[in-house]
N, CA and C atoms as a LAMMPS dump frame, in Angstrom:
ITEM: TIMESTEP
0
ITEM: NUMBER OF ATOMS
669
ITEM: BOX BOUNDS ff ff ff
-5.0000000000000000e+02 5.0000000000000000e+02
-5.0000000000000000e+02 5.0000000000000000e+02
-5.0000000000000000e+02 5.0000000000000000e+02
ITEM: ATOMS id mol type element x y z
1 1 1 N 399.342 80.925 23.604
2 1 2 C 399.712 81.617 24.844
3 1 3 C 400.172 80.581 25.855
4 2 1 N 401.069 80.953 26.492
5 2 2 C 401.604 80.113 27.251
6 2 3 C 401.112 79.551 28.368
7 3 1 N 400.844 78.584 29.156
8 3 2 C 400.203 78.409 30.8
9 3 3 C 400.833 79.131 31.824
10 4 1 N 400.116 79.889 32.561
11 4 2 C 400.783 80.552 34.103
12 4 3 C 400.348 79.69 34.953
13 5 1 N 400.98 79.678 36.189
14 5 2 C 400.423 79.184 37.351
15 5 3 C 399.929 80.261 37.941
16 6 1 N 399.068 80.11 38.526
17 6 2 C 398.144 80.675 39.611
18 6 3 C 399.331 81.116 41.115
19 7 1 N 398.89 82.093 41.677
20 7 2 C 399.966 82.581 42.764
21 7 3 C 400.057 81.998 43.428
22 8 1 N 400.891 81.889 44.677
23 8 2 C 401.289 81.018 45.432
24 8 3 C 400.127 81.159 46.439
25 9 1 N 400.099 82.624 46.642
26 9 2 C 399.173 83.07 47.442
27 9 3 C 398.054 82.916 46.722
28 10 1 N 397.285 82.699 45.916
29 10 2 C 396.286 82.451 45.41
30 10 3 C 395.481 80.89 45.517
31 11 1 N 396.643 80.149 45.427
32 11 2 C 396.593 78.697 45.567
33 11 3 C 396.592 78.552 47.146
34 12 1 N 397.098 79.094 48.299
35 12 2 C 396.755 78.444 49.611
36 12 3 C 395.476 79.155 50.053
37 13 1 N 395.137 80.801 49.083
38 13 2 C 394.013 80.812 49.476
39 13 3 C 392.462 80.2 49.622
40 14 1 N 392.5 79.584 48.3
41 14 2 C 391.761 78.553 47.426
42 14 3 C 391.597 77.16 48.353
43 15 1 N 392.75 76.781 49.245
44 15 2 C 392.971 75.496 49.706
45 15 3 C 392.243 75.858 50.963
46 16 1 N 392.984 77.055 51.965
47 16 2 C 392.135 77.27 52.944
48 16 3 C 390.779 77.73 53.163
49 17 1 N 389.982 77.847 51.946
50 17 2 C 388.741 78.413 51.795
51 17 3 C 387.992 76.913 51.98
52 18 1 N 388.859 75.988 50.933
53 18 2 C 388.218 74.407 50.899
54 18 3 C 388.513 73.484 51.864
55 19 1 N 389.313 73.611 52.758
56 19 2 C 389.32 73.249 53.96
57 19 3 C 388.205 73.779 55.058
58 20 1 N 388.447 74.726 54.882
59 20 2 C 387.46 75.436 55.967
60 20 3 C 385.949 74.496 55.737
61 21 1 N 385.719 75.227 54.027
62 21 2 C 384.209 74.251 53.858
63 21 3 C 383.848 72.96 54.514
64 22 1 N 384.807 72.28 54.202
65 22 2 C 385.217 70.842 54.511
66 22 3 C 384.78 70.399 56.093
67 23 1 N 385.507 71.286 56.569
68 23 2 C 385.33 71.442 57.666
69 23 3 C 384.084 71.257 58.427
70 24 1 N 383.599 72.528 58.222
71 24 2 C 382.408 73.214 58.455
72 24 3 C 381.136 71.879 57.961
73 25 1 N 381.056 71.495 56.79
74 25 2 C 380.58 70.406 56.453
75 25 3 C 380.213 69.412 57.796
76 26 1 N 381.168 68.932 57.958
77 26 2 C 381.882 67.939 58.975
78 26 3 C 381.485 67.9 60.178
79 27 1 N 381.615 69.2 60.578
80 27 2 C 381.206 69.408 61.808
81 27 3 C 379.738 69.665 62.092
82 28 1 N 379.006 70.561 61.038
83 28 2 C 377.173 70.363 61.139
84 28 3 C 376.959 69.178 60.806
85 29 1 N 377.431 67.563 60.463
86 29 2 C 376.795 67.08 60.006
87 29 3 C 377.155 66.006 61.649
88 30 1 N 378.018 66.154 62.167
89 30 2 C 378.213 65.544 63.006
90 30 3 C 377.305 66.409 63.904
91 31 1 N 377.24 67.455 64.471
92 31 2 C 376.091 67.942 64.965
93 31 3 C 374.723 67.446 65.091
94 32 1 N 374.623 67.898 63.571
95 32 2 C 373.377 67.228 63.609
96 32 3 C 373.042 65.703 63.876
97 33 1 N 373.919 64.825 63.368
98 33 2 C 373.707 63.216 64.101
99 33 3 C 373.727 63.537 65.451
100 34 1 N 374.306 64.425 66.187
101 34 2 C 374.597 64.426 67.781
102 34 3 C 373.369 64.609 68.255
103 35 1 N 372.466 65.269 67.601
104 35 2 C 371.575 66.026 68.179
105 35 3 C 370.311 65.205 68.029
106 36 1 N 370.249 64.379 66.472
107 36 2 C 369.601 63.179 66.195
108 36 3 C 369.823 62.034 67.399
109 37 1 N 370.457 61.749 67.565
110 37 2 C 370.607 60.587 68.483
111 37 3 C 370.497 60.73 70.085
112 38 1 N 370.64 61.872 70.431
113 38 2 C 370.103 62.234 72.003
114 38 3 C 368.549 62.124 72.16
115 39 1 N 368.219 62.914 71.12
116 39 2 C 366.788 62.904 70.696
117 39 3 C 366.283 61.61 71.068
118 40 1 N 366.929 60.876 69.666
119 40 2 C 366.255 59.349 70.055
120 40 3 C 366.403 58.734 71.327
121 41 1 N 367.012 59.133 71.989
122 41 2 C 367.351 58.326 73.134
123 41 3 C 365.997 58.832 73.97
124 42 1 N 366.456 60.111 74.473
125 42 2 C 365.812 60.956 75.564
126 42 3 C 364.318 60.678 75.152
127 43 1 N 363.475 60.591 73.748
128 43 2 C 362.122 60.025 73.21
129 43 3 C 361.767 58.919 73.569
130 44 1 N 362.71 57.876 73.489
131 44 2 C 362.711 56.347 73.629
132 44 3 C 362.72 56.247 75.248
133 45 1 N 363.429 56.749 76.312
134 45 2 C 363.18 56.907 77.417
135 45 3 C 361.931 57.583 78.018
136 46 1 N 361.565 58.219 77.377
137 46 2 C 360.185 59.099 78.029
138 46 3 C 359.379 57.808 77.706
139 47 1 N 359.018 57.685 76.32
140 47 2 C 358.274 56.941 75.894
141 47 3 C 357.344 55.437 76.911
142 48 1 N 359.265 54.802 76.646
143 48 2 C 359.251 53.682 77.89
144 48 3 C 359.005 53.617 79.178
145 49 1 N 358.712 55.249 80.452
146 49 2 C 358.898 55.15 81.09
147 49 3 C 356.947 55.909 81.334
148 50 1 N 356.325 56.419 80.451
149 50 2 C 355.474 55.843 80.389
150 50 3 C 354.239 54.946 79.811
151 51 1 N 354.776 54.024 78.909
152 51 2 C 354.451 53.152 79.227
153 51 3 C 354.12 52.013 80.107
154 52 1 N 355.497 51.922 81.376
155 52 2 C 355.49 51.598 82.166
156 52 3 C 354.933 51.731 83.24
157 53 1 N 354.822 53.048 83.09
158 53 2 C 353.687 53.738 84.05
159 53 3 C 351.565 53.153 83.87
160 54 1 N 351.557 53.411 82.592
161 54 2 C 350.596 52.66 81.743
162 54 3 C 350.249 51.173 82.118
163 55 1 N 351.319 50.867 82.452
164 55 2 C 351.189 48.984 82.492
165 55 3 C 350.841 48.87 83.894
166 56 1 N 351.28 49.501 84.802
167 56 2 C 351.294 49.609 86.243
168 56 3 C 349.991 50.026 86.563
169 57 1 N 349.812 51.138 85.877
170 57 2 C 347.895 51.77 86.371
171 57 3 C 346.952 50.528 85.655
172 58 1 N 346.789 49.819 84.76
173 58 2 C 346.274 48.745 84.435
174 58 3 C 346.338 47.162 85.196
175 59 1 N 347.25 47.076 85.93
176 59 2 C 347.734 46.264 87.231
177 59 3 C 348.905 44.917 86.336
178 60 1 N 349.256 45.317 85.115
179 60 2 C 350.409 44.324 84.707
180 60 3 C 351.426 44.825 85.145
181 61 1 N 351.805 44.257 86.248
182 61 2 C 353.161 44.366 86.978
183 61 3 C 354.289 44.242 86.128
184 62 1 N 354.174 42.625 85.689
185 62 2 C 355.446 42.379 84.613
186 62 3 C 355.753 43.304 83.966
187 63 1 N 354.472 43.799 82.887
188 63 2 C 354.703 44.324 81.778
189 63 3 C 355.738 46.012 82.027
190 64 1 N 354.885 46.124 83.476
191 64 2 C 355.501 47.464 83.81
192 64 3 C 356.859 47.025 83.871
193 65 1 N 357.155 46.44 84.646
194 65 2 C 358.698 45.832 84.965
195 65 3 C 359.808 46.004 83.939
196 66 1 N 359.07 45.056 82.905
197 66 2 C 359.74 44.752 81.703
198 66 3 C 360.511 46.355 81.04
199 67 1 N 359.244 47.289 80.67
200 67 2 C 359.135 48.682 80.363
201 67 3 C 360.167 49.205 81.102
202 68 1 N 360.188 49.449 82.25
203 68 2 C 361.133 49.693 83.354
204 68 3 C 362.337 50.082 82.86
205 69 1 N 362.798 48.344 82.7
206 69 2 C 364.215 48.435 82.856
207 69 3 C 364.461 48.887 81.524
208 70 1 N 363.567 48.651 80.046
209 70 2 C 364.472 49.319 79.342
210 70 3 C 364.884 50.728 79.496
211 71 1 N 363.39 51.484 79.695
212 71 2 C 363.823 53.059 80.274
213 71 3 C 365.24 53.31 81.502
214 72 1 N 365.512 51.689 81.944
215 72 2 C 366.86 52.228 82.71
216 72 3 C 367.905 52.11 81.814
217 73 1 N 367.94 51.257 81.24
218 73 2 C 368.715 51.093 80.209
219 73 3 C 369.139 52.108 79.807
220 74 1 N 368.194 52.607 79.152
221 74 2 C 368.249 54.318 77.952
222 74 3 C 368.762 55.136 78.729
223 75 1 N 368.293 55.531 80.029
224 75 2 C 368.803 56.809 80.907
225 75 3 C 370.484 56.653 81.008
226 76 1 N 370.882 55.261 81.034
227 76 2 C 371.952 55.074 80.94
228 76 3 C 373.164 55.637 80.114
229 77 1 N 372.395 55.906 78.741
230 77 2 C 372.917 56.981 77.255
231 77 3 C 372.582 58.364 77.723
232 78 1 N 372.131 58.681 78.772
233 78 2 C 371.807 59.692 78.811
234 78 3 C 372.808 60.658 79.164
235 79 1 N 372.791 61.899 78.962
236 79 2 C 373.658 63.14 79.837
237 79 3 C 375.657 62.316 79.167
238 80 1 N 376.456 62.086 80.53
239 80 2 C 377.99 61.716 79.93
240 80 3 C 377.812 60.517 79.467
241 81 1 N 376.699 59.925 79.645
242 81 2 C 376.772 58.151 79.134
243 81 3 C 376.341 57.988 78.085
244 82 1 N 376.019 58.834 77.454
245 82 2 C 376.177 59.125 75.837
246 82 3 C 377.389 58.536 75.033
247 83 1 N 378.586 58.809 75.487
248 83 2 C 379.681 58.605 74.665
249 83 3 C 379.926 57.462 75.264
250 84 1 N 379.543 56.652 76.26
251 84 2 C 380.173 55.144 76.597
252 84 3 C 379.094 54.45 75.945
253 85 1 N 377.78 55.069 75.476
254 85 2 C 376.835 53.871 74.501
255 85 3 C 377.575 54.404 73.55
256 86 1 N 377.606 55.514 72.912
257 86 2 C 378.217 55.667 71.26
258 86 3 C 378.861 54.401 71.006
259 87 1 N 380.275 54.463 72.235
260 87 2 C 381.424 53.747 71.864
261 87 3 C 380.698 52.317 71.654
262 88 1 N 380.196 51.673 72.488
263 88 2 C 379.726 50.482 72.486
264 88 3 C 378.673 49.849 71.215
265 89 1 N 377.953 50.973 70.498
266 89 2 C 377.039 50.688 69.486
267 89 3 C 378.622 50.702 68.241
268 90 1 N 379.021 51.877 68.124
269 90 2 C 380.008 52.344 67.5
270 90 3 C 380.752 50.945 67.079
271 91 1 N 381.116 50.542 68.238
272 91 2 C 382.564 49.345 68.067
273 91 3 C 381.24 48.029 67.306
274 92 1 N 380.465 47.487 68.183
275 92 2 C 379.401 46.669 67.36
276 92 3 C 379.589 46.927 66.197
277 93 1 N 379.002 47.745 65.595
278 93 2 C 378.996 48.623 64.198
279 93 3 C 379.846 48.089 63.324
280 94 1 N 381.503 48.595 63.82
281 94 2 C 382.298 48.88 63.159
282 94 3 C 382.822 47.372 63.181
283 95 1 N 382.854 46.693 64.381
284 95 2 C 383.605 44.836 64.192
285 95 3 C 382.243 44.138 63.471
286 96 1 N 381.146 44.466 63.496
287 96 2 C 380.05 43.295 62.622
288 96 3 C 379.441 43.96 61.46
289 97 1 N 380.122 44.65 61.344
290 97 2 C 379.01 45.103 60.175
291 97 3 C 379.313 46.011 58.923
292 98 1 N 380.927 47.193 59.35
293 98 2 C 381.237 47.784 58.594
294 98 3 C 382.3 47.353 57.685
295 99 1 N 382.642 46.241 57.538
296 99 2 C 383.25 45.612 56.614
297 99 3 C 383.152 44.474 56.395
298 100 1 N 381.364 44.124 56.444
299 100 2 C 381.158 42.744 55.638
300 100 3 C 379.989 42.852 54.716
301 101 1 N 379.311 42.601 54.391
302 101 2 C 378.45 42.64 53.461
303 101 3 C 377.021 42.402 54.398
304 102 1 N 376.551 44.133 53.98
305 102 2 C 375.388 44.42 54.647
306 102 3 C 374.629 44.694 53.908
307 103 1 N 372.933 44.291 54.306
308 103 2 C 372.088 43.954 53.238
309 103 3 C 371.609 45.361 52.878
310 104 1 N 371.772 45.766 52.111
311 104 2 C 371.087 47.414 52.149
312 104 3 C 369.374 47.326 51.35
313 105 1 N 369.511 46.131 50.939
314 105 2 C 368.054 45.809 50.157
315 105 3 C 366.996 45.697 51.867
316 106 1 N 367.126 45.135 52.741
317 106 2 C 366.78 45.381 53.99
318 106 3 C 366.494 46.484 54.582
319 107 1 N 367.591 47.205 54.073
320 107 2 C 367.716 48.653 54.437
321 107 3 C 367.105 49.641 53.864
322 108 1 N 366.625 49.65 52.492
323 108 2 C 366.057 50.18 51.526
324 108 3 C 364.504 49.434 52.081
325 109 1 N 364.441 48.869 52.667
326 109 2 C 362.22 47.899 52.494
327 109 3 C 362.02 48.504 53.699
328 110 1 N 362.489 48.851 55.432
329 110 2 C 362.704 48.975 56.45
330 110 3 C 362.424 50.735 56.376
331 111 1 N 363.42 51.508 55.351
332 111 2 C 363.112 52.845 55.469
333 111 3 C 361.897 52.975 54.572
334 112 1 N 361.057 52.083 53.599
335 112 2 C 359.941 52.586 52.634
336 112 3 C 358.815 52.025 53.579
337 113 1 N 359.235 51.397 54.483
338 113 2 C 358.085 50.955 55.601
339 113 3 C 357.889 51.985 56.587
340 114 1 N 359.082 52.524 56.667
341 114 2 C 358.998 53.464 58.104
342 114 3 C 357.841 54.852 57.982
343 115 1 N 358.44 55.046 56.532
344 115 2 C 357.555 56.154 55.389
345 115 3 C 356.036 55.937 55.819
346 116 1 N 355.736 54.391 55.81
347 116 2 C 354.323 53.673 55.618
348 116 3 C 354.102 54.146 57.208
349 117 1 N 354.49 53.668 58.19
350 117 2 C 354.6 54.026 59.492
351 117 3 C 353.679 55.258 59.578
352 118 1 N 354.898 56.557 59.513
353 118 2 C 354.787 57.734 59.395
354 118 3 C 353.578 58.375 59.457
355 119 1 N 352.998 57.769 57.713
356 119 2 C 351.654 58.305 57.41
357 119 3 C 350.639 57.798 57.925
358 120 1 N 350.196 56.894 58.601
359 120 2 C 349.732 56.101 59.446
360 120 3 C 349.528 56.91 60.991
361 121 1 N 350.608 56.957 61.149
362 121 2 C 350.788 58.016 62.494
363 121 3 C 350.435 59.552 62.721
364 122 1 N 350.986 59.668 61.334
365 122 2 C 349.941 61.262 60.66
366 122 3 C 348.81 61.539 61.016
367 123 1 N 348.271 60.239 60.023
368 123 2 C 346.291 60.374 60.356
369 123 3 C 345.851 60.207 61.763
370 124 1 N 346.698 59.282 62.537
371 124 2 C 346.631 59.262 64.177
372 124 3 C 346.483 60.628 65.034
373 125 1 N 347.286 61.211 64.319
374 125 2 C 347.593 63.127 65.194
375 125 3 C 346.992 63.752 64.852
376 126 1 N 345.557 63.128 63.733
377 126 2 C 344.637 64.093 63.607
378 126 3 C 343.396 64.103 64.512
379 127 1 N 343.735 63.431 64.897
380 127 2 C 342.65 62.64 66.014
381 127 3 C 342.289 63.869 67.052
382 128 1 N 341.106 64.403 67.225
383 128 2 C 340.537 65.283 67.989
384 128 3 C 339.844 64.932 69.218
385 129 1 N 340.192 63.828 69.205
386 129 2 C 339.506 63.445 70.379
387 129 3 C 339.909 61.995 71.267
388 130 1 N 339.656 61.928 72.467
389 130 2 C 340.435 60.076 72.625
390 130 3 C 339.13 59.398 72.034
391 131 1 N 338.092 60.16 71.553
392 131 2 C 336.532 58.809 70.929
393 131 3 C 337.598 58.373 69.763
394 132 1 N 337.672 59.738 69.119
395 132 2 C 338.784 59.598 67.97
396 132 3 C 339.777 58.336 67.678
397 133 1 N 340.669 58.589 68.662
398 133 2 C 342.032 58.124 68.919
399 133 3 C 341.514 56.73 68.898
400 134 1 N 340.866 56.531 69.593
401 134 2 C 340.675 55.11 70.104
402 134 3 C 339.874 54.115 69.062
403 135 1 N 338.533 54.942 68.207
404 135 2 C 338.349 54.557 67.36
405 135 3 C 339.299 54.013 66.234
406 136 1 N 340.273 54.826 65.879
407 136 2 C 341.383 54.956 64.983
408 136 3 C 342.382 54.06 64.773
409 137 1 N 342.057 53.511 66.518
410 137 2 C 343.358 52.529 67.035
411 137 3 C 342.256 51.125 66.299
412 138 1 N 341.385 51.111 66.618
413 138 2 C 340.875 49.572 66.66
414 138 3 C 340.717 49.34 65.052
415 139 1 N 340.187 50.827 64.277
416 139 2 C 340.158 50.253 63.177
417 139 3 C 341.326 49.869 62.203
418 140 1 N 342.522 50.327 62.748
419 140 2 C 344.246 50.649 61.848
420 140 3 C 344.975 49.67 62.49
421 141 1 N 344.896 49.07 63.48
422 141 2 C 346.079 48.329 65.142
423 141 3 C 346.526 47.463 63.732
424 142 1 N 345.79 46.34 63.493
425 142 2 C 346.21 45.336 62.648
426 142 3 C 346.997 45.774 61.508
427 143 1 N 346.671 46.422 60.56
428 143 2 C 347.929 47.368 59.187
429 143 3 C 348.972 47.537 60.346
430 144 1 N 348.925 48.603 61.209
431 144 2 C 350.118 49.385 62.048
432 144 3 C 350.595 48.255 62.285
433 145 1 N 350.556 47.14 63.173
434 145 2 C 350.845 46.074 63.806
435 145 3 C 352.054 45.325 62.36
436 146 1 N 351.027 45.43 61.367
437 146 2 C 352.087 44.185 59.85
438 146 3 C 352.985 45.246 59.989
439 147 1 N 352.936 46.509 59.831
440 147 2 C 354.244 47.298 59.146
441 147 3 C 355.284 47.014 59.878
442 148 1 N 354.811 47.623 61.069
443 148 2 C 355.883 47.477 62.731
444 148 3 C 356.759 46.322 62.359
445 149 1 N 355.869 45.296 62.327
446 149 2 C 356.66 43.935 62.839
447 149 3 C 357.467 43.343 61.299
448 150 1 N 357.053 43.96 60.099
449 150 2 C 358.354 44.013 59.169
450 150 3 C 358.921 44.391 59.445
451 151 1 N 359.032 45.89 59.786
452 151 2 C 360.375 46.943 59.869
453 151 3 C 361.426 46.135 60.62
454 152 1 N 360.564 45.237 61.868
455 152 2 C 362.053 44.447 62.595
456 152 3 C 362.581 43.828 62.42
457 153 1 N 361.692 43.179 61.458
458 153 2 C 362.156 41.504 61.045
459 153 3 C 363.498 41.853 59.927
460 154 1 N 363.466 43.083 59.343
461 154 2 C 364.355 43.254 58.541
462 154 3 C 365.59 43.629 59.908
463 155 1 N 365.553 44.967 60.555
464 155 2 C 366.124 45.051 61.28
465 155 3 C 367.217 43.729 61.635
466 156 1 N 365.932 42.961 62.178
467 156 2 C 366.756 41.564 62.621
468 156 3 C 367.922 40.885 61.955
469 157 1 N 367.621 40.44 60.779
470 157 2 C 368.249 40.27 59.72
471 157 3 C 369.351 41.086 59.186
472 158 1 N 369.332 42.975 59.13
473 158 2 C 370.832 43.08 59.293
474 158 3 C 371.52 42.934 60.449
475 159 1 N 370.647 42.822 61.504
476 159 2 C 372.038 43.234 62.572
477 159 3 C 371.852 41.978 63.528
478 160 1 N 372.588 41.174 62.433
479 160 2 C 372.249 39.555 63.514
480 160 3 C 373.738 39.067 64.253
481 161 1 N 374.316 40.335 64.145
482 161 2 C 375.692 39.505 64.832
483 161 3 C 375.374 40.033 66.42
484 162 1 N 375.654 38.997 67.184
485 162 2 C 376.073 38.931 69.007
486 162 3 C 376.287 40.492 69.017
487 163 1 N 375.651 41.387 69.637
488 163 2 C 376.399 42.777 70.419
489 163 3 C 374.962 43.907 70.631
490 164 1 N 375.382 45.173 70.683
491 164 2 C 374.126 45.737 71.635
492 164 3 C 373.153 45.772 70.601
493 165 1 N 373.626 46.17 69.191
494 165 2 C 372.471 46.615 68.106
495 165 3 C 371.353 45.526 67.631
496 166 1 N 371.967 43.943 68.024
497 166 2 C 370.85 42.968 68.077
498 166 3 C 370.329 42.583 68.92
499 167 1 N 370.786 43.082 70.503
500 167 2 C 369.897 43.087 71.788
501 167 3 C 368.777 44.133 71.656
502 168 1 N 369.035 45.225 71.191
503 168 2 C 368.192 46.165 71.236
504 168 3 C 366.663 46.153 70.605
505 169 1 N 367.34 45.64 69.048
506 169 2 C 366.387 45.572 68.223
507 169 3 C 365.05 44.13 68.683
508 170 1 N 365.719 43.276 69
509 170 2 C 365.716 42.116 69.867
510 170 3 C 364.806 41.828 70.687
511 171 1 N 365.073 42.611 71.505
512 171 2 C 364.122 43.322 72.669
513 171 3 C 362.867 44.054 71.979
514 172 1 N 363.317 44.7 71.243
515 172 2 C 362.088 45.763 71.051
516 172 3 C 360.901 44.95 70.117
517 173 1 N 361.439 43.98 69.487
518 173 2 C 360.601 43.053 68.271
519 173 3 C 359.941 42.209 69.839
520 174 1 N 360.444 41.815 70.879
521 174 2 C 359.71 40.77 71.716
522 174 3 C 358.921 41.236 72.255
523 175 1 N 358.514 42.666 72.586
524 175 2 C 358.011 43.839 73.383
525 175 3 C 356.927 43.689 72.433
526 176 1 N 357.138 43.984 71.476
527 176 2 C 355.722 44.295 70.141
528 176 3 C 355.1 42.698 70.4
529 177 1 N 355.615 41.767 69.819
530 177 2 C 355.093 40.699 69.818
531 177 3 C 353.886 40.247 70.999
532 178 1 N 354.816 40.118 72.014
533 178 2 C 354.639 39.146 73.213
534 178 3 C 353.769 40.514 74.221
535 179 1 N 354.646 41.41 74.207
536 179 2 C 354.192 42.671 74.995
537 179 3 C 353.33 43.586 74.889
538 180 1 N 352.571 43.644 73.645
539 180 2 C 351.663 45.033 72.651
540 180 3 C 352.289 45.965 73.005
541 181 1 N 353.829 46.447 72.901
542 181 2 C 354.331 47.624 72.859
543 181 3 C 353.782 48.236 72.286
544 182 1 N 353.901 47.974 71.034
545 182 2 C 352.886 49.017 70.076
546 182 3 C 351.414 49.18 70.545
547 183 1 N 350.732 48.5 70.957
548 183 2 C 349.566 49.21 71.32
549 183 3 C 349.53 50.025 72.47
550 184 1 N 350.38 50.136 73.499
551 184 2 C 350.646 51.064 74.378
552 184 3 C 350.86 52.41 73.855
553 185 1 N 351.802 52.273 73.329
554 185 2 C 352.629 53.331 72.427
555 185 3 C 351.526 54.047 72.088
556 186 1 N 350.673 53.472 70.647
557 186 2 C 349.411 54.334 70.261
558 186 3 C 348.483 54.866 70.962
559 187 1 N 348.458 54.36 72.436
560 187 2 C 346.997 54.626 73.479
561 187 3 C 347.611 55.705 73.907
562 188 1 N 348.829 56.399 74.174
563 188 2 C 349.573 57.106 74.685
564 188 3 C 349.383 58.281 74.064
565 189 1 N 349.296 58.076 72.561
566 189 2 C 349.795 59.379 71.805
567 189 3 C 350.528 58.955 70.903
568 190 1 N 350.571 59.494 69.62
569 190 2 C 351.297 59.106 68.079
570 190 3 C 352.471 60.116 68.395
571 191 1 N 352.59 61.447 69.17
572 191 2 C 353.544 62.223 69.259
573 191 3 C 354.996 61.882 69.157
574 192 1 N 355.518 60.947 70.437
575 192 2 C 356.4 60.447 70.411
576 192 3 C 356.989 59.621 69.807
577 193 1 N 356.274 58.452 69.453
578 193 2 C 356.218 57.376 68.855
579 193 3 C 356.548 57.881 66.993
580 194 1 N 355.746 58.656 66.778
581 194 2 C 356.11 58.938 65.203
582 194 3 C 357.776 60.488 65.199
583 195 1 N 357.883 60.61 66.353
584 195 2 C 359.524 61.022 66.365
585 195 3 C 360.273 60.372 66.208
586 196 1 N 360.228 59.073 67.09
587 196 2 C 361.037 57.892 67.376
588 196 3 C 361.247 57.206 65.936
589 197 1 N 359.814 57.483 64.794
590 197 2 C 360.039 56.528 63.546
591 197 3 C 360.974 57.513 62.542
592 198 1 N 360.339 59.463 62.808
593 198 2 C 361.332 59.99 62.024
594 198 3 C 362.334 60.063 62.529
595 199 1 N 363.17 60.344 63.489
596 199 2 C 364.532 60.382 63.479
597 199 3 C 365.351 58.896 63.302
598 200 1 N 364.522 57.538 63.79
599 200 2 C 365.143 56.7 63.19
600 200 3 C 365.119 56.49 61.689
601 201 1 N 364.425 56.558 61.096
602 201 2 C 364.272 56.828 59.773
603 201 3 C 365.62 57.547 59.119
604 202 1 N 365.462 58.777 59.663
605 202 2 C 366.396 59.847 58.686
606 202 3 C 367.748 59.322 59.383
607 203 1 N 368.377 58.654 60.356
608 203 2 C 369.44 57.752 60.679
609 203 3 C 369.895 56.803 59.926
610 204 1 N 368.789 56.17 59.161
611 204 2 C 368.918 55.076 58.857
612 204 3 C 368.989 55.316 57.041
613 205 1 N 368.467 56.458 56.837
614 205 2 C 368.758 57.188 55.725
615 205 3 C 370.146 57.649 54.924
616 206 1 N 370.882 57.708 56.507
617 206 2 C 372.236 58.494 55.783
618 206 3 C 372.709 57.762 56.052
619 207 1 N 372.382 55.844 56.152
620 207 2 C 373.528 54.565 56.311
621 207 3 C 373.289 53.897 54.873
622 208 1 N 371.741 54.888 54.191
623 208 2 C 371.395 54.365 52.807
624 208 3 C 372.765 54.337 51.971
625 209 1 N 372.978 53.785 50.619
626 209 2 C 373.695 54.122 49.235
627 209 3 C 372.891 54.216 48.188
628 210 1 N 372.775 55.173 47.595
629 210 2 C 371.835 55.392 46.241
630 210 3 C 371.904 54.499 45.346
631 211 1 N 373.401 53.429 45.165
632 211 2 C 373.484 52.736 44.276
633 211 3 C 372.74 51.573 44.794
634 212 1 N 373.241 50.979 46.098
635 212 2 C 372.368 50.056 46.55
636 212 3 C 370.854 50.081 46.34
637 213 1 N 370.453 51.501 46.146
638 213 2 C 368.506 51.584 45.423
639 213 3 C 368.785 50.655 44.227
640 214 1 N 369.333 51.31 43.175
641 214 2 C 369.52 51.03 41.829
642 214 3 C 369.948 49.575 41.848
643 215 1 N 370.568 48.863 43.33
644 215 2 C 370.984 47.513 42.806
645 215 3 C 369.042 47.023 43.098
646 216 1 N 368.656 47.067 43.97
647 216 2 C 367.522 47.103 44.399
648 216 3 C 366.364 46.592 43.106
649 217 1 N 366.496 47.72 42.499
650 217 2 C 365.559 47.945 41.33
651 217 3 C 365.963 47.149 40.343
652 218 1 N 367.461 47.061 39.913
653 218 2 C 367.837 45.983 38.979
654 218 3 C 367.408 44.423 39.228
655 219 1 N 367.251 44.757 40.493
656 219 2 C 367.042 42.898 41.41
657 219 3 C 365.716 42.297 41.233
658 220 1 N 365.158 43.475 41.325
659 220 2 C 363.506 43.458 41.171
660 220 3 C 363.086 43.364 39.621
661 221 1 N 363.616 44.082 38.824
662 221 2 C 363.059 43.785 37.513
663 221 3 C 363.475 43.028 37.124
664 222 1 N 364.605 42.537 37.47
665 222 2 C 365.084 40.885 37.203
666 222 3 C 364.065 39.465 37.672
667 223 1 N 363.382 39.866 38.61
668 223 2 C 362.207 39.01 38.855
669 223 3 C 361.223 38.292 37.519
C-alpha cells in the first residue's frame, strides 16, 4: 500500500497543539522560578531583618548593623527591583559561569547536604516548646553548624568568579563563621530558615544534570 501524507490541515493542527504545549510548558515553569525566587528573597529579608532585630535586643550593635544592611540589600530585589537583581545575577551567571566548566560534582554534595539540612530542621519544628527548641539547639548546633558551613564552602568554589553570586554567598559564609548567623537563625525559629534551604535547594536542583550524577558516581567508584 502506498504512503499518504497526512492533511495539510491535519499537520498544522498537530503543530499548533505542540506549540501551544510548548508553550504552556514554558511559561509555568518560568512562573514557577518567578515565584521561587521572590519567595527567596522576601524569606531572606524577613529573616535578616529579624535577626537584626535579635542582635540589637541582645546589645550587639555591630552584629545588628551588619544584619541590617543585608536586609537592605534584599529589599532592594524587592517589588520592581526584582528585574534589575535578575538582570545583574542573570548577566554574572551567564559571563562566569554558563559557558565554562562548572563543577556540578559541587553541585550534586551541596544539594545532598541541603537534604541533610532539611531533616535536621524537621526535627527542629517539632519542637513544642522554647525548653524544647533550645535544648535541641545545644544538643544538634555543632552537626547543623558542619553541614551549613560545607554547603558554602562548595558554594564558594562554584561561584568564585568577581560578581554578585560570590559576594552573596561570601557574605553569607562570613556571617555563619565570624557572626553565628546560624545560631540566630535557629533561636528564631526553623520556619524560615528551612524555606530558605527548600526553595534554594529545589533552585539549585533544576541547575542539576542527571548525567553529571552518573559522572559523579563513575568518579567515585573509580576511587
Amino acid at each position: 500500500m502506498a504512503n499518504t501524507k497526512p492533511p495539510l490541515s491535519t499537520t498544522l493542527l498537530l503543530l499548533s497543539l505542540l506549540l501551544t504545549a510548548t508553550t504552556a510548558t514554558t511559561a509555568f515553569s518560568f512562573s514557577r522560578s518567578y515565584s521561587q525566587y521572590t519567595t527567596l528573597l522576601s524569606l531572606s529579608h524577613s529573616l535578616l531583618t529579624r535577626v537584626s532585630n535579635l542582635r540589637f535586643s541582645r546589645g550587639d550593635i555591630a552584629g545588628s548593623n551588619r544584619a541590617k544592611l543585608i536586609a537592605q540589600k534584599l529589599e532592594r530585589g524587592l517589588g520592581l527591583g526584582f528585574w534589575g537583581l535578575t538582570w545583574s545575577v542573570g548577566w554574572d551567571y551567564a559571563k562566569n559561569y554558563a559557558w565554562r566548566d562548572f563543577d556540578y560534582r559541587e553541585l550534586y554534595g551541596a544539594v545532598s547536604e541541603m537534604n541533610e539540612l532539611l531533616s535536621c530542621l524537621g526535627e527542629l519544628s517539632r519542637s513544642r516548646s522554647e525548653v524544647e527548641r533550645a535544648t535541641w539547639v545545644a544538643r544538634n548546633y555543632r552537626n547543623v553548624l558542619r553541614v551549613a558551613q560545607s554547603v558554602l564552602r562548595r558554594l564558594v568554589e562554584m561561584f568564585h568568579q568577581s560578581g554578585p553570586l560570590k559576594e552573596v554567598v561570601e557574605t553569607v559564609q562570613q556571617e555563619v563563621v565570624e557572626g553565628d548567623l546560624l545560631r540566630d537563625c535557629l533561636e528564631l525559629g526553623s520556619s524560615d530558615l528551612k524555606g530558605l534551604v527548600q526553595i534554594f535547594k529545589d533552585l539549585a536542583s533544576q541547575f542539576y544534570s542527571p548525567t553529571s550524577h552518573d559522572d559523579d558516581d563513575d568518579y567515585n567508584s573509580d576511587l
